[in-house]
DSSP file (Angstrom, degrees, kcal/mol; ACC not computed):
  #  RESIDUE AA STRUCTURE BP1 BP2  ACC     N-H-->O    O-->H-N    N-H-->O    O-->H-N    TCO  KAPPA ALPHA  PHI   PSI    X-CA   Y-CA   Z-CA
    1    1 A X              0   0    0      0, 0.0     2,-0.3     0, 0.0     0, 0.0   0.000 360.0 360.0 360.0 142.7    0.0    0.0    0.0
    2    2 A X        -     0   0    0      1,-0.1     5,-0.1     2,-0.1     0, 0.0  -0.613 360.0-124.6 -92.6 125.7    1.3    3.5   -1.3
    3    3 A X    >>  -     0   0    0     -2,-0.3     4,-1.6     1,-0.1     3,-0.9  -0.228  28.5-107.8 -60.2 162.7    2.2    6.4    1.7
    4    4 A X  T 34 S+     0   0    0      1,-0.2     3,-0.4     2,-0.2    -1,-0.1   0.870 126.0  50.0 -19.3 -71.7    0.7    9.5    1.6
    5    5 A X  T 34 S+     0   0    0      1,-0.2     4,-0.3     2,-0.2    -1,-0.2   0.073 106.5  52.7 -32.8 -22.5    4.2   10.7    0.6
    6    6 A X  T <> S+     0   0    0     -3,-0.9     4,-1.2     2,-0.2    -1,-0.2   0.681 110.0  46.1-133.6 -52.1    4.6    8.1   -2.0
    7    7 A X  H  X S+     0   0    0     -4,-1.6     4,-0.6    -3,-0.4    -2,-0.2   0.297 115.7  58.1 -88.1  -9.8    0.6    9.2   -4.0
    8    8 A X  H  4 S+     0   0    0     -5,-0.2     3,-0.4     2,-0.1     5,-0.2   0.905 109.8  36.7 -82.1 -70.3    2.3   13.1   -3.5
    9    9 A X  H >> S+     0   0    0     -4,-0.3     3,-1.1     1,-0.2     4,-1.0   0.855 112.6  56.6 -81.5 -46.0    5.3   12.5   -5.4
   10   10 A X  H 3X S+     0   0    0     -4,-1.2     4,-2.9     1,-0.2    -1,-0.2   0.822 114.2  45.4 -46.9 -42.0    3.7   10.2   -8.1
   11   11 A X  H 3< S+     0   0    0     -4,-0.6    -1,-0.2    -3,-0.4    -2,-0.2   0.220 106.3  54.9 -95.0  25.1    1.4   13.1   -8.7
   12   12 A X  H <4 S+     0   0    0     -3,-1.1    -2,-0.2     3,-0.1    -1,-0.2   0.368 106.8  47.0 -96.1 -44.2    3.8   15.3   -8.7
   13   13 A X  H  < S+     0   0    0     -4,-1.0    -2,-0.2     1,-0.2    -3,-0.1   0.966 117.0  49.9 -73.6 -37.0    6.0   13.3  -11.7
   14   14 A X  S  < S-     0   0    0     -4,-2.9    -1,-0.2     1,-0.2     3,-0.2   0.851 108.2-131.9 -71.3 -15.5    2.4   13.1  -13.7
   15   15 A X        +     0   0    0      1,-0.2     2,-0.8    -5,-0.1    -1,-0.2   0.303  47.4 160.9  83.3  -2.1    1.9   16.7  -13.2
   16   16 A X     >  +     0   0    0      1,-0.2     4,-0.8     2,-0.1    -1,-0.2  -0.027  13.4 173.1 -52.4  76.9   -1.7   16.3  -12.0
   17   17 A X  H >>  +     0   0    0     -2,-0.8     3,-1.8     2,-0.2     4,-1.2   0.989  68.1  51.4 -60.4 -47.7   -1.3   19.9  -10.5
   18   18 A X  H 3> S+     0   0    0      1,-0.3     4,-0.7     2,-0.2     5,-0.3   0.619 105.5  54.0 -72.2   7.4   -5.2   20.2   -9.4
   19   19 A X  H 3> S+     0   0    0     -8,-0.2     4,-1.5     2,-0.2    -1,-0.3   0.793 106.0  55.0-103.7  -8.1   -5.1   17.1   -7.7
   20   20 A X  H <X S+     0   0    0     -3,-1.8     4,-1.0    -4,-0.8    -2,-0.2   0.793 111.0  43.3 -52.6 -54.7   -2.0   18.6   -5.8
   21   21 A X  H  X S+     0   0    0     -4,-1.2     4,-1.6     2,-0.2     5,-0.4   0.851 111.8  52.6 -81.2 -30.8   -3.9   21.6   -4.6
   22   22 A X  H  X S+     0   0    0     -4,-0.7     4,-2.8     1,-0.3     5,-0.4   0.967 110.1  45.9 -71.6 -49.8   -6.8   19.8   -3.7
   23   23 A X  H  X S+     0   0    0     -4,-1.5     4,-1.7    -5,-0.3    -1,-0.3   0.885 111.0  56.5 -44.6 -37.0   -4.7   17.4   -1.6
   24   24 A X  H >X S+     0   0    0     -4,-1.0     3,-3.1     1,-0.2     4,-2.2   0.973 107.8  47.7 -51.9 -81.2   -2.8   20.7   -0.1
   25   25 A X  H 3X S+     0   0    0     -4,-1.6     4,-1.2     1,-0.2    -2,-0.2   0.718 107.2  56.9 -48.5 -17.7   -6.4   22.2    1.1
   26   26 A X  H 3X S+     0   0    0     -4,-2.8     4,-0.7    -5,-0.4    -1,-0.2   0.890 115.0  36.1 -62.4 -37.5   -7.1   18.7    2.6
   27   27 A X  H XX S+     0   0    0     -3,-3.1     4,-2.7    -4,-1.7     3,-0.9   0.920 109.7  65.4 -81.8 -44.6   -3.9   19.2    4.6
   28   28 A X  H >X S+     0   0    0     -4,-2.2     3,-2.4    -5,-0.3     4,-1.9   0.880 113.6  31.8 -15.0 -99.8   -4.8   22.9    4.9
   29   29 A X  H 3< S+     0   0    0     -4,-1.2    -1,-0.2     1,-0.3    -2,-0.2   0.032 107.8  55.2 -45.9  -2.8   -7.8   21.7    7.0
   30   30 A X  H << S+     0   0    0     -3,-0.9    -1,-0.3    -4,-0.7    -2,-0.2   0.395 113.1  54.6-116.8 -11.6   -7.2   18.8    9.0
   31   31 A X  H X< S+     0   0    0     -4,-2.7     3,-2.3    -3,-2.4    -2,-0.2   0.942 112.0  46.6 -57.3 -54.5   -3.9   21.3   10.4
   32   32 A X  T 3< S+     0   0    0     -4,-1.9    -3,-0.1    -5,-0.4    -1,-0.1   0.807 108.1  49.3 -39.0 -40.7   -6.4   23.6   11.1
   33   33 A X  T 3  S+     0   0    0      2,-0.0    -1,-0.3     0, 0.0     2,-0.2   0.402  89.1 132.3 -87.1   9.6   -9.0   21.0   12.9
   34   34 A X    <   -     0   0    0     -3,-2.3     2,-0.1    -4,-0.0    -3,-0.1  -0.399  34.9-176.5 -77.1 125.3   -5.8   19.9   15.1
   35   35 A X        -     0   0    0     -2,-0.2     2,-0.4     2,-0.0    -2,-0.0  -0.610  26.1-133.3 -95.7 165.6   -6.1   19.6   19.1
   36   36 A X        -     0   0    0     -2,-0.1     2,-0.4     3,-0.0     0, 0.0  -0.951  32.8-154.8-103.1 151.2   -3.5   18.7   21.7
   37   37 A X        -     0   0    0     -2,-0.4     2,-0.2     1,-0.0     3,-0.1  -0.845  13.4-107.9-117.0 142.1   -5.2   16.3   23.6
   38   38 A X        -     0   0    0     -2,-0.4     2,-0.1     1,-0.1    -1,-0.0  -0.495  41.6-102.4 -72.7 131.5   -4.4   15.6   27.4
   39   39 A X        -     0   0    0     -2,-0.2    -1,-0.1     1,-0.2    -3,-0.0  -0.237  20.8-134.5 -89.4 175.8   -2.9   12.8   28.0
   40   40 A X        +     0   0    0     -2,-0.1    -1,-0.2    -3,-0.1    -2,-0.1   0.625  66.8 108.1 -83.3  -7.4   -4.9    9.7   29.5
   41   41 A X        -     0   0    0      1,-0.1     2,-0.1     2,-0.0    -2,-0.0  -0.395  58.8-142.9 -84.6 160.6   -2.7    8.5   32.2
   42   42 A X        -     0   0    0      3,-0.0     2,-0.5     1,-0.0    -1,-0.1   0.000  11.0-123.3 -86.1-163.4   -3.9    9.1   35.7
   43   43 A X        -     0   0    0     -2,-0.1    -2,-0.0    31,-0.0    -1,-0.0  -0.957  38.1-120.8-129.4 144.5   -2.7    9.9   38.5
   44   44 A X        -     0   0    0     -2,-0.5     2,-0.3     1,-0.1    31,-0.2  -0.229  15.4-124.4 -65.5 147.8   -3.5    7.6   41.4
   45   45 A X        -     0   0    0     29,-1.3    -1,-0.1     1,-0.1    31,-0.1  -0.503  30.6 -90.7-103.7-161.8   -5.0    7.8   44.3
   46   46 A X        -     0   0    0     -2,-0.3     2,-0.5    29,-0.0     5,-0.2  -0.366  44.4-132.2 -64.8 144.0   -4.2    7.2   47.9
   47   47 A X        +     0   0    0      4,-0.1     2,-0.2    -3,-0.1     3,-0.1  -0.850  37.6 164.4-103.9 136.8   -5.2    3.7   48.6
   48   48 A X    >>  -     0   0    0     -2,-0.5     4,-3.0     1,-0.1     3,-0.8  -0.972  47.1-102.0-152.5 164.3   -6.9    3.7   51.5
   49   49 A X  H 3> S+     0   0    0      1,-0.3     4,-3.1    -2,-0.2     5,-0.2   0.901 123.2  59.7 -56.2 -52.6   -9.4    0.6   53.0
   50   50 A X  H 34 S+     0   0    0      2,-0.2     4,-0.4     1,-0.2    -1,-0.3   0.662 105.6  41.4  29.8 -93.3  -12.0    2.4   52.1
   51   51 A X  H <> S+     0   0    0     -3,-0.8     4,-4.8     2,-0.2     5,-0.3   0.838 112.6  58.3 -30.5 -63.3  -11.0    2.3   48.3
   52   52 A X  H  X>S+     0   0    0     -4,-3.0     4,-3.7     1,-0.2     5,-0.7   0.982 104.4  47.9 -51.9 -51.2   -9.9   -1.3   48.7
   53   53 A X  H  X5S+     0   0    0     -4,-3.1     4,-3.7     1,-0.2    -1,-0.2   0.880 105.9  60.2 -71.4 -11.8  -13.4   -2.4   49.8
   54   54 A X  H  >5S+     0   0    0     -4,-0.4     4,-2.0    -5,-0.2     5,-0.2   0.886 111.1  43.0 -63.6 -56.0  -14.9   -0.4   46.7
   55   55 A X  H  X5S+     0   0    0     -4,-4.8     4,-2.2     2,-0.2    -2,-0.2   0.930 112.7  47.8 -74.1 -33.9  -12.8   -2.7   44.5
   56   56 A X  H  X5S+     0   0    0     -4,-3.7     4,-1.1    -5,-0.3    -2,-0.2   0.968 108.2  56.9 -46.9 -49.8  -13.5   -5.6   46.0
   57   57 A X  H ><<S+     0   0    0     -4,-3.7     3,-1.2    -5,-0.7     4,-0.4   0.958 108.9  45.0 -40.7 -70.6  -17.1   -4.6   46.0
   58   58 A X  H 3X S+     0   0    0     -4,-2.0     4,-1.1     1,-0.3     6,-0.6   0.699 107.7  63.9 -58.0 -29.7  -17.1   -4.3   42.1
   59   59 A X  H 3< S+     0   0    0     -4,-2.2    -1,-0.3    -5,-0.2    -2,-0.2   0.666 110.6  32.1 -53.7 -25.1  -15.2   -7.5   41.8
   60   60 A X  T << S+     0   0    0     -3,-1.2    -2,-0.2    -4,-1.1    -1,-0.2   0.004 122.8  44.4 -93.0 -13.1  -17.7   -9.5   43.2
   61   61 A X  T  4 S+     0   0    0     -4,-0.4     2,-0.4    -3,-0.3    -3,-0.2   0.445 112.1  52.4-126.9 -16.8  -20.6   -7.9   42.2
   62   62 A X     <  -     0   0    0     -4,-1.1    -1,-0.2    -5,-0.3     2,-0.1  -0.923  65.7-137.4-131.5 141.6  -19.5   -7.2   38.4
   63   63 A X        +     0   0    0     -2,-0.4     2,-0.3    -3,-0.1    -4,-0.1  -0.033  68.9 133.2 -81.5  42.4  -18.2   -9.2   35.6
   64   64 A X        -     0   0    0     -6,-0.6    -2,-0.1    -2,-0.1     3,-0.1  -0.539  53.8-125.9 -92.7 147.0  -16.0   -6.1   35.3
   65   65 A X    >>  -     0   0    0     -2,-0.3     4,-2.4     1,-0.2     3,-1.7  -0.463  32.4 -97.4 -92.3 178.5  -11.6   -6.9   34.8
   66   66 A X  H 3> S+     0   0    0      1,-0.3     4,-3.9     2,-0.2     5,-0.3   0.917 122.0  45.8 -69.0 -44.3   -8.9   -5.6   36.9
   67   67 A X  H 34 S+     0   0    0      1,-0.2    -1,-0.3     2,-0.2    10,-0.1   0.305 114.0  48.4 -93.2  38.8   -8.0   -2.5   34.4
   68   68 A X  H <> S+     0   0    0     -3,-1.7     4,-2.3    -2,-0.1     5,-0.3   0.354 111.0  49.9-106.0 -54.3  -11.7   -1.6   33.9
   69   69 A X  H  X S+     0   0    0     -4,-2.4     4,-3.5     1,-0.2     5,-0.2   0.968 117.7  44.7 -22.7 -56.7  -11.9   -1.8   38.0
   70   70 A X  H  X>S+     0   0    0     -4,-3.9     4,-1.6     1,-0.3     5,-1.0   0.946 114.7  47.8 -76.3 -35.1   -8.6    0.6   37.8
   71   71 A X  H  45S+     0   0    0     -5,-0.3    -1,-0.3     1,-0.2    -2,-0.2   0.816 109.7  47.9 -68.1 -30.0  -10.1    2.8   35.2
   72   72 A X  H  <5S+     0   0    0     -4,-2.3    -1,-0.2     1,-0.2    -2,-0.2   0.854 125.8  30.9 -87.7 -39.2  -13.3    3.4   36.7
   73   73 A X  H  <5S-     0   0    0     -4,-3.5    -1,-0.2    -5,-0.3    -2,-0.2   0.541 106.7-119.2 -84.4  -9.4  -11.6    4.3   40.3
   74   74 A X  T  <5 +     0   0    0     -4,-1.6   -29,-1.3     1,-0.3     2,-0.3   0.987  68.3 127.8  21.3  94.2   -8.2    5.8   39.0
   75   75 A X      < -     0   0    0     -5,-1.0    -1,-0.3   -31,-0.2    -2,-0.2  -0.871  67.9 -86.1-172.7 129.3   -6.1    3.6   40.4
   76   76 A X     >  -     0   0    0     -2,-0.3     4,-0.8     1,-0.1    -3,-0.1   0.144  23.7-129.6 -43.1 172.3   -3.6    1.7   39.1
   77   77 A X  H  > S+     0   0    0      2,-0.2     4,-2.0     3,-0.1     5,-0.2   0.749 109.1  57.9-109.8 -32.9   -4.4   -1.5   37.7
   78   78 A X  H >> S+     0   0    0      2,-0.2     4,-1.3     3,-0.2     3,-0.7   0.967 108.5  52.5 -29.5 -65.6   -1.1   -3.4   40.2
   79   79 A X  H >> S+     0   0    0      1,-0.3     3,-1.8     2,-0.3     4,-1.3   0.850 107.2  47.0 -66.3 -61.8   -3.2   -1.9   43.3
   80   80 A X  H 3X S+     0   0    0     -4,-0.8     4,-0.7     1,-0.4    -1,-0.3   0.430 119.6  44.7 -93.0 -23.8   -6.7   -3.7   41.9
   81   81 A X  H <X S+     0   0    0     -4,-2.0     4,-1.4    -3,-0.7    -1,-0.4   0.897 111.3  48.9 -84.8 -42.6   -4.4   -6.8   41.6
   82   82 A X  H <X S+     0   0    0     -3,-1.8     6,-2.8    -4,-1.3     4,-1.5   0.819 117.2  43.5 -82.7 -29.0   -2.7   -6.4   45.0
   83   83 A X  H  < S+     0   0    0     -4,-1.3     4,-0.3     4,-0.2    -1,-0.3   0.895 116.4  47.2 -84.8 -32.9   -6.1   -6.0   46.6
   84   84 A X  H  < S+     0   0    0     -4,-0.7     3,-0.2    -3,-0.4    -2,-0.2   1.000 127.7  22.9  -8.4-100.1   -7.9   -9.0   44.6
   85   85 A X  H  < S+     0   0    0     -4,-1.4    -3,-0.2     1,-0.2    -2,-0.1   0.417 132.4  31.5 -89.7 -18.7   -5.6  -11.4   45.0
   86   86 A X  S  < S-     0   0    0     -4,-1.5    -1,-0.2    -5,-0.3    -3,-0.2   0.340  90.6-123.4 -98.5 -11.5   -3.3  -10.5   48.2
   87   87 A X    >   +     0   0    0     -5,-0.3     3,-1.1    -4,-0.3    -4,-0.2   0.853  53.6 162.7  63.7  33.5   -5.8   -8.9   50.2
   88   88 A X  T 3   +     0   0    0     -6,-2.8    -1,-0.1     1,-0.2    -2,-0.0  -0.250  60.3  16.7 -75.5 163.1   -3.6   -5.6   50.5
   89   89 A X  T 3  S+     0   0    0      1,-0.2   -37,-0.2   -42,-0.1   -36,-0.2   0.484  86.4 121.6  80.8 -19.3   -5.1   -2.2   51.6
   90   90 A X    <   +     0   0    0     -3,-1.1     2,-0.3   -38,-0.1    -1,-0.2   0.838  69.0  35.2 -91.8 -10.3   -8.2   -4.0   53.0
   91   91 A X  S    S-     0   0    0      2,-0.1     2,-0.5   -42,-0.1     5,-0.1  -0.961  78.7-121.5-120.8 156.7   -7.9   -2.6   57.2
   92   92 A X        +     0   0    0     -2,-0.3     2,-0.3     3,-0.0    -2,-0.1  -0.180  56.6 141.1 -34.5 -13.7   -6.8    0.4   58.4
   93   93 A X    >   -     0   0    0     -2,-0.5     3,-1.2     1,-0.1     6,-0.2  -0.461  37.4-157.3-106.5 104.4   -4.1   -0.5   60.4
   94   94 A X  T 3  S+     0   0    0     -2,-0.3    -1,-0.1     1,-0.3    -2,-0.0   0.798  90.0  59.9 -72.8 -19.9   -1.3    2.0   60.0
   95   95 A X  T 3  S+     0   0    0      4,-0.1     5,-0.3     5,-0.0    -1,-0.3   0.725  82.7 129.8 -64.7 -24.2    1.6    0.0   61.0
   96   96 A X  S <> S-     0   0    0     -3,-1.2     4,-1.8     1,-0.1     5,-0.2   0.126  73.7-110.0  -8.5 122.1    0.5   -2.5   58.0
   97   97 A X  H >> S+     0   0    0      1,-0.2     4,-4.1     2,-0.2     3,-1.9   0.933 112.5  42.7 -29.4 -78.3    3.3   -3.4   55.6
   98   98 A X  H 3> S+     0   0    0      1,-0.3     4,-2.5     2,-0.2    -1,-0.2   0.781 110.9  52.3 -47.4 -41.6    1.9   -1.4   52.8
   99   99 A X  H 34 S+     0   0    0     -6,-0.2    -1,-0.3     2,-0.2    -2,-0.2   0.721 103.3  54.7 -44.1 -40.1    1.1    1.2   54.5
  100  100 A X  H <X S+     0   0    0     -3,-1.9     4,-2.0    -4,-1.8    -2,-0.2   0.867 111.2  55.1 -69.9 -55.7    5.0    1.7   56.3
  101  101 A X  H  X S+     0   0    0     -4,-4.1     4,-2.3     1,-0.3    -2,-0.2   0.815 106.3  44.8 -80.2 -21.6    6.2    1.7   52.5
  102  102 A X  H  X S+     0   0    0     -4,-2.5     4,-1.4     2,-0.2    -1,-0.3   0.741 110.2  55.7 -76.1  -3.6    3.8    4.7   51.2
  103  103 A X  H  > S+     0   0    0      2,-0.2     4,-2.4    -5,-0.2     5,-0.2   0.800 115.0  40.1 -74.3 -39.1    4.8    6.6   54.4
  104  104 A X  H  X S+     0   0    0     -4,-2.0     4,-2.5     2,-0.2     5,-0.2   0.967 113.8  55.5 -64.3 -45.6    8.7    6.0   53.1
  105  105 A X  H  < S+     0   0    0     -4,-2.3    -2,-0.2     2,-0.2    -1,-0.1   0.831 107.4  42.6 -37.8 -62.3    7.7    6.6   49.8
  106  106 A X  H >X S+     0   0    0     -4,-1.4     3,-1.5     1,-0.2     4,-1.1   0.822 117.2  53.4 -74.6 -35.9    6.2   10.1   50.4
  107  107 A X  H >X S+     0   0    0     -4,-2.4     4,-1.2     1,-0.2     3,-0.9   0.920 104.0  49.7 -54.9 -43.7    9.1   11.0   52.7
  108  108 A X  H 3< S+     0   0    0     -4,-2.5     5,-0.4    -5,-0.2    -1,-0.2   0.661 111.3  50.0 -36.8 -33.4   11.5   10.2   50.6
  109  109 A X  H <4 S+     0   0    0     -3,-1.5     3,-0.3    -5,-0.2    -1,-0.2   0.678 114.4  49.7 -88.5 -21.5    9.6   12.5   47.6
  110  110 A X  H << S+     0   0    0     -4,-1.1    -2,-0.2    -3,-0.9    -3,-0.1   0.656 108.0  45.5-108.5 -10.8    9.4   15.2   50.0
  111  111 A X  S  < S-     0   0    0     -4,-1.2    -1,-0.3    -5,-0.3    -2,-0.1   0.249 115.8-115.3 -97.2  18.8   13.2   15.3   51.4
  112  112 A X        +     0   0    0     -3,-0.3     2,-0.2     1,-0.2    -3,-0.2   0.501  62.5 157.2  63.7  -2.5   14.1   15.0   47.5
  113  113 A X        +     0   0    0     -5,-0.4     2,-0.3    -6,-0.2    -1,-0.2  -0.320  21.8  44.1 -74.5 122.8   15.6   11.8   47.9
  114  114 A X  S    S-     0   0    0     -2,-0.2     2,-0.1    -5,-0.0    -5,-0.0  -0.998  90.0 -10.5 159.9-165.5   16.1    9.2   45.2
  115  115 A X        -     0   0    0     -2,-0.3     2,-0.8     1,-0.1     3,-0.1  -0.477  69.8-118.7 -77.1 149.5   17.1    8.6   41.8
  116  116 A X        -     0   0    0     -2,-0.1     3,-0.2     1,-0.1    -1,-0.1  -0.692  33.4 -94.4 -94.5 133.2   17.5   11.8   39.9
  117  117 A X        -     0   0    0     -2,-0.8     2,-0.4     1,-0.1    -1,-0.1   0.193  52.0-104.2 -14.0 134.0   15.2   12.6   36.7
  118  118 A X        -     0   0    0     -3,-0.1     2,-0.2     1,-0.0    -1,-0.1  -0.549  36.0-126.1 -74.9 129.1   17.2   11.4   33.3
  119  119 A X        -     0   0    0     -2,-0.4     2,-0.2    -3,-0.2     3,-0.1  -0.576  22.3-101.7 -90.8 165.9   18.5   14.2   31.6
  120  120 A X        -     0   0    0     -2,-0.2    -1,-0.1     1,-0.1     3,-0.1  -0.175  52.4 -92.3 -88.6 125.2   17.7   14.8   27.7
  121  121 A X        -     0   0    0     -2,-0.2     2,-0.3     1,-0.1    -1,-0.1  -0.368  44.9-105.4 -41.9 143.5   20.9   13.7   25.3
  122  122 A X        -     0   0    0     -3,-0.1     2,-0.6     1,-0.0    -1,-0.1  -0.572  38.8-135.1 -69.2 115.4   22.9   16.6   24.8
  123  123 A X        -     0   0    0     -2,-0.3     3,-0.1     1,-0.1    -3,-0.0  -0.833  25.9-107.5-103.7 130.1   22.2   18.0   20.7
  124  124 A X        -     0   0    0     -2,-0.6    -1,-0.1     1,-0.1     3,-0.0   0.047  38.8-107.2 -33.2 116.4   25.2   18.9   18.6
  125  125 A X        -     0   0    0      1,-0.1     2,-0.3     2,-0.0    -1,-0.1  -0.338  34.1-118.7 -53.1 134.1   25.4   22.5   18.2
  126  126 A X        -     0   0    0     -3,-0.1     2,-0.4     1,-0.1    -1,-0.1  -0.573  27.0-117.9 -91.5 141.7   24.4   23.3   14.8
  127  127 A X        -     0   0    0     -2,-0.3     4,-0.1     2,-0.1    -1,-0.1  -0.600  27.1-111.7 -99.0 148.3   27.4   25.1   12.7
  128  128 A X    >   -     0   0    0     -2,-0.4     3,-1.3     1,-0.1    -1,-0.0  -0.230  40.3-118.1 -67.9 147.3   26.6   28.9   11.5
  129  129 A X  T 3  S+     0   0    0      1,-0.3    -1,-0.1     3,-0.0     4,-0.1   0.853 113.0  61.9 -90.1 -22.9   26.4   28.0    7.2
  130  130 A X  T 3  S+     0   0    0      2,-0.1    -1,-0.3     0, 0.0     2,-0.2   0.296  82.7 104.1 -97.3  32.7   29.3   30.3    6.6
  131  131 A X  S <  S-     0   0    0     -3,-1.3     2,-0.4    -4,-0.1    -4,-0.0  -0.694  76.1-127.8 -72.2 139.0   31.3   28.2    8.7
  132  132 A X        -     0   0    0     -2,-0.2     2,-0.1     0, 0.0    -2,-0.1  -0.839  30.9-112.6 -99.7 148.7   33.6   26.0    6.8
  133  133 A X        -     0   0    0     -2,-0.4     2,-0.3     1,-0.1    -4,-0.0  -0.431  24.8-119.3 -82.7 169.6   33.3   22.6    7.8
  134  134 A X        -     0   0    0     -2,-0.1    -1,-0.1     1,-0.1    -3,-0.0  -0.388  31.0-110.0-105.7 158.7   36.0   21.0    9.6
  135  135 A X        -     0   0    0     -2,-0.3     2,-0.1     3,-0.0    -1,-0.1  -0.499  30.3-119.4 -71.3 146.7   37.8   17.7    7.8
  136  136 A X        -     0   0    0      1,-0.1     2,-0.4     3,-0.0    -1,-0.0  -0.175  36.8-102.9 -77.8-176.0   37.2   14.2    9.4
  137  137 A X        -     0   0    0     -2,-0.1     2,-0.3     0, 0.0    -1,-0.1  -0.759  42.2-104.6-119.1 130.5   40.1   12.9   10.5
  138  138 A X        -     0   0    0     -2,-0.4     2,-0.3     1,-0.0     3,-0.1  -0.551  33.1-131.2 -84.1 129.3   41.4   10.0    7.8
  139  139 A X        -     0   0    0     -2,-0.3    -1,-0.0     1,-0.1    -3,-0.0  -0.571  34.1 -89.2 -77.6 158.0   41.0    6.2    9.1
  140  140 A X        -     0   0    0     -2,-0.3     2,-0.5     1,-0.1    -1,-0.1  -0.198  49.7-114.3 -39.4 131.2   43.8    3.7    8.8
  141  141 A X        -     0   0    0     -3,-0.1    -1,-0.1     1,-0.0     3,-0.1  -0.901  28.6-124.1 -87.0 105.0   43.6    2.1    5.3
  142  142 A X        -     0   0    0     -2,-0.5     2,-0.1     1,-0.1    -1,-0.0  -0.027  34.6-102.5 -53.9 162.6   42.7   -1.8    5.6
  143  143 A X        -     0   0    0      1,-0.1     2,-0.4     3,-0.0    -1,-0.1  -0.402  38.3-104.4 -74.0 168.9   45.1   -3.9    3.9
  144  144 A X        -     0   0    0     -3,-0.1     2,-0.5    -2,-0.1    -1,-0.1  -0.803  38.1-109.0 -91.8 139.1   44.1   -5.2    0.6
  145  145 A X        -     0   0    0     -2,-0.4     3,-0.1     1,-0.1     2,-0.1  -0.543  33.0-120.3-100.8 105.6   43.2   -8.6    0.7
  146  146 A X        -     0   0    0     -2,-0.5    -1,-0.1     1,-0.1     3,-0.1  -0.239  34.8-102.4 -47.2 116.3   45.9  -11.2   -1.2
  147  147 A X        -     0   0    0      1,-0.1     2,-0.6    -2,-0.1    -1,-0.1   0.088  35.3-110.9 -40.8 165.7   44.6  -13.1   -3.9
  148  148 A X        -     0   0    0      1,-0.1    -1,-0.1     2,-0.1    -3,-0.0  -0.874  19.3-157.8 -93.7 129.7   43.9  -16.8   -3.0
  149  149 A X        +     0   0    0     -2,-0.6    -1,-0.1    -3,-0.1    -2,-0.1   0.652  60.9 116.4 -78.7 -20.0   46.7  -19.2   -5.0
  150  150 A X  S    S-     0   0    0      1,-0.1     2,-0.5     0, 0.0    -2,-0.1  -0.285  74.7-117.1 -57.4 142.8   43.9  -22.3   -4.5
  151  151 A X        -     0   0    0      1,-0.1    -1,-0.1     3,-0.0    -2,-0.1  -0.691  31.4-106.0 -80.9 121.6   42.6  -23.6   -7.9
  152  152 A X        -     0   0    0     -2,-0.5     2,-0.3     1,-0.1    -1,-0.1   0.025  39.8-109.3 -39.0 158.4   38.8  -23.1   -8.3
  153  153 A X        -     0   0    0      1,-0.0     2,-0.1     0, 0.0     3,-0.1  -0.871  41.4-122.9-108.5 143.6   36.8  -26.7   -7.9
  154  154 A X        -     0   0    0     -2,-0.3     5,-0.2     1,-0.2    -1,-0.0  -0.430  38.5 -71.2 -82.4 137.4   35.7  -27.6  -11.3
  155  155 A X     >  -     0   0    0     -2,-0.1     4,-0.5     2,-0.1    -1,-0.2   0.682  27.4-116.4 -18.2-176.5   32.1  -28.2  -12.0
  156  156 A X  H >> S+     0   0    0      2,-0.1     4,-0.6     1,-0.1     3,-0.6   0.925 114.2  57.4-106.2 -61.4   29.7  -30.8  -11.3
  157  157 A X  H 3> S+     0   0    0      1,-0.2     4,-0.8     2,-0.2    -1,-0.1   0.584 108.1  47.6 -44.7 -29.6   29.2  -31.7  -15.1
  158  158 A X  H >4 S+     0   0    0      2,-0.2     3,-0.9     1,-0.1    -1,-0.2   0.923 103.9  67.2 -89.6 -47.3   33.2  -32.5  -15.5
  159  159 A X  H << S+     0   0    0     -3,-0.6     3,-0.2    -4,-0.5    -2,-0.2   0.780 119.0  21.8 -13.3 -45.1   33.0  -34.8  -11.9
  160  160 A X  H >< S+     0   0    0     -4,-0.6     3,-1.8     1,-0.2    -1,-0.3   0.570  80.5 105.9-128.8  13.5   31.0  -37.0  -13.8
  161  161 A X  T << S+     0   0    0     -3,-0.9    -1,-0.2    -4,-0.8    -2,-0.1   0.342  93.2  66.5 -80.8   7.5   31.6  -36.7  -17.8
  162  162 A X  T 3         0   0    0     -4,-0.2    -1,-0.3    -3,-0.2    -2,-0.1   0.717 360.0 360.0 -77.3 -25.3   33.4  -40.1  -16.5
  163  163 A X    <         0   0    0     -3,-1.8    -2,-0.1    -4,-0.0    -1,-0.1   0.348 360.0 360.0 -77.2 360.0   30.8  -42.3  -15.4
């Protein structure tokens, strides 16, 4: 199947000019009708028993799956497994495992601590056009490769013009 790009340049060699513009005012007009759209992830919330018995609830009561569960509550779809299937989340109890480690968690976010953010690759400075450019540097020339002295193996048709 032919790109966009590909039906552009073909009517471009035939010279089919009006079929050019029209395709330009198509492009015109679907730039024009262009959104930026926000994107869908959520942000979670705070898991609390509460929450948990809300998914449980809908687990049991609905033929509904774990990442519909998580879409409908905005909550990840992990937590909707960890509460399912481990029983996480489900009392109150603040010494609780899960509990201990979102209390590190959010300290940890709030003293800054942790790995730091990746930073964006570095882009080659672009050179000013009445710059001249500068010469690569010449590789080492591989050697040229010595004929082989072995005698070519003779057909299959001379092999057997004996038999």
């Amino acid at each position: 199947m032919a790109t966009l790009k590909e039906f552009e340049e073909a009517l471009k060699a035939a010279g089919n000019t009006a079929a050019l513009e029209i395709l330009e005012t198509l492009r015109e007009r679907d730039r024009a009708n262009r959104s930026i759209r926000p994107a869908r992830r959520l942000t979670g919330r705070k898991m609390t028993p509460e929450l948990a018995g809300e998914i449980l609830h809908l687990h049991h009561t609905t033929q509904m799956t774990q990442q519909e569960i998580a879409f409908q509550l905005g909550v990840n779809q992990g937590r909707v497994n960890e509460v399912i299937k481990r029983g996480k989340w489900l009392d109150g109890d603040p010494a609780a495992a899960e509990a201990v480690a979102r209390d590190k968690a959010v300290d940890r976010a709030k003293r800054g601590v942790g790995i730091a953010p990746r930073r964006a690759p570095a882009r080659p400075k672009a050179t000013p056009p009445n710059a001249t450019p500068s010469k690569p540097t010449p590789k080492a020339a591989k050697p040229a490769k010595a004929p082989s002295s072995s005698k070519p193996t003779p057909p299959a048709q001379l092999l057997f013009d004996g038999l």
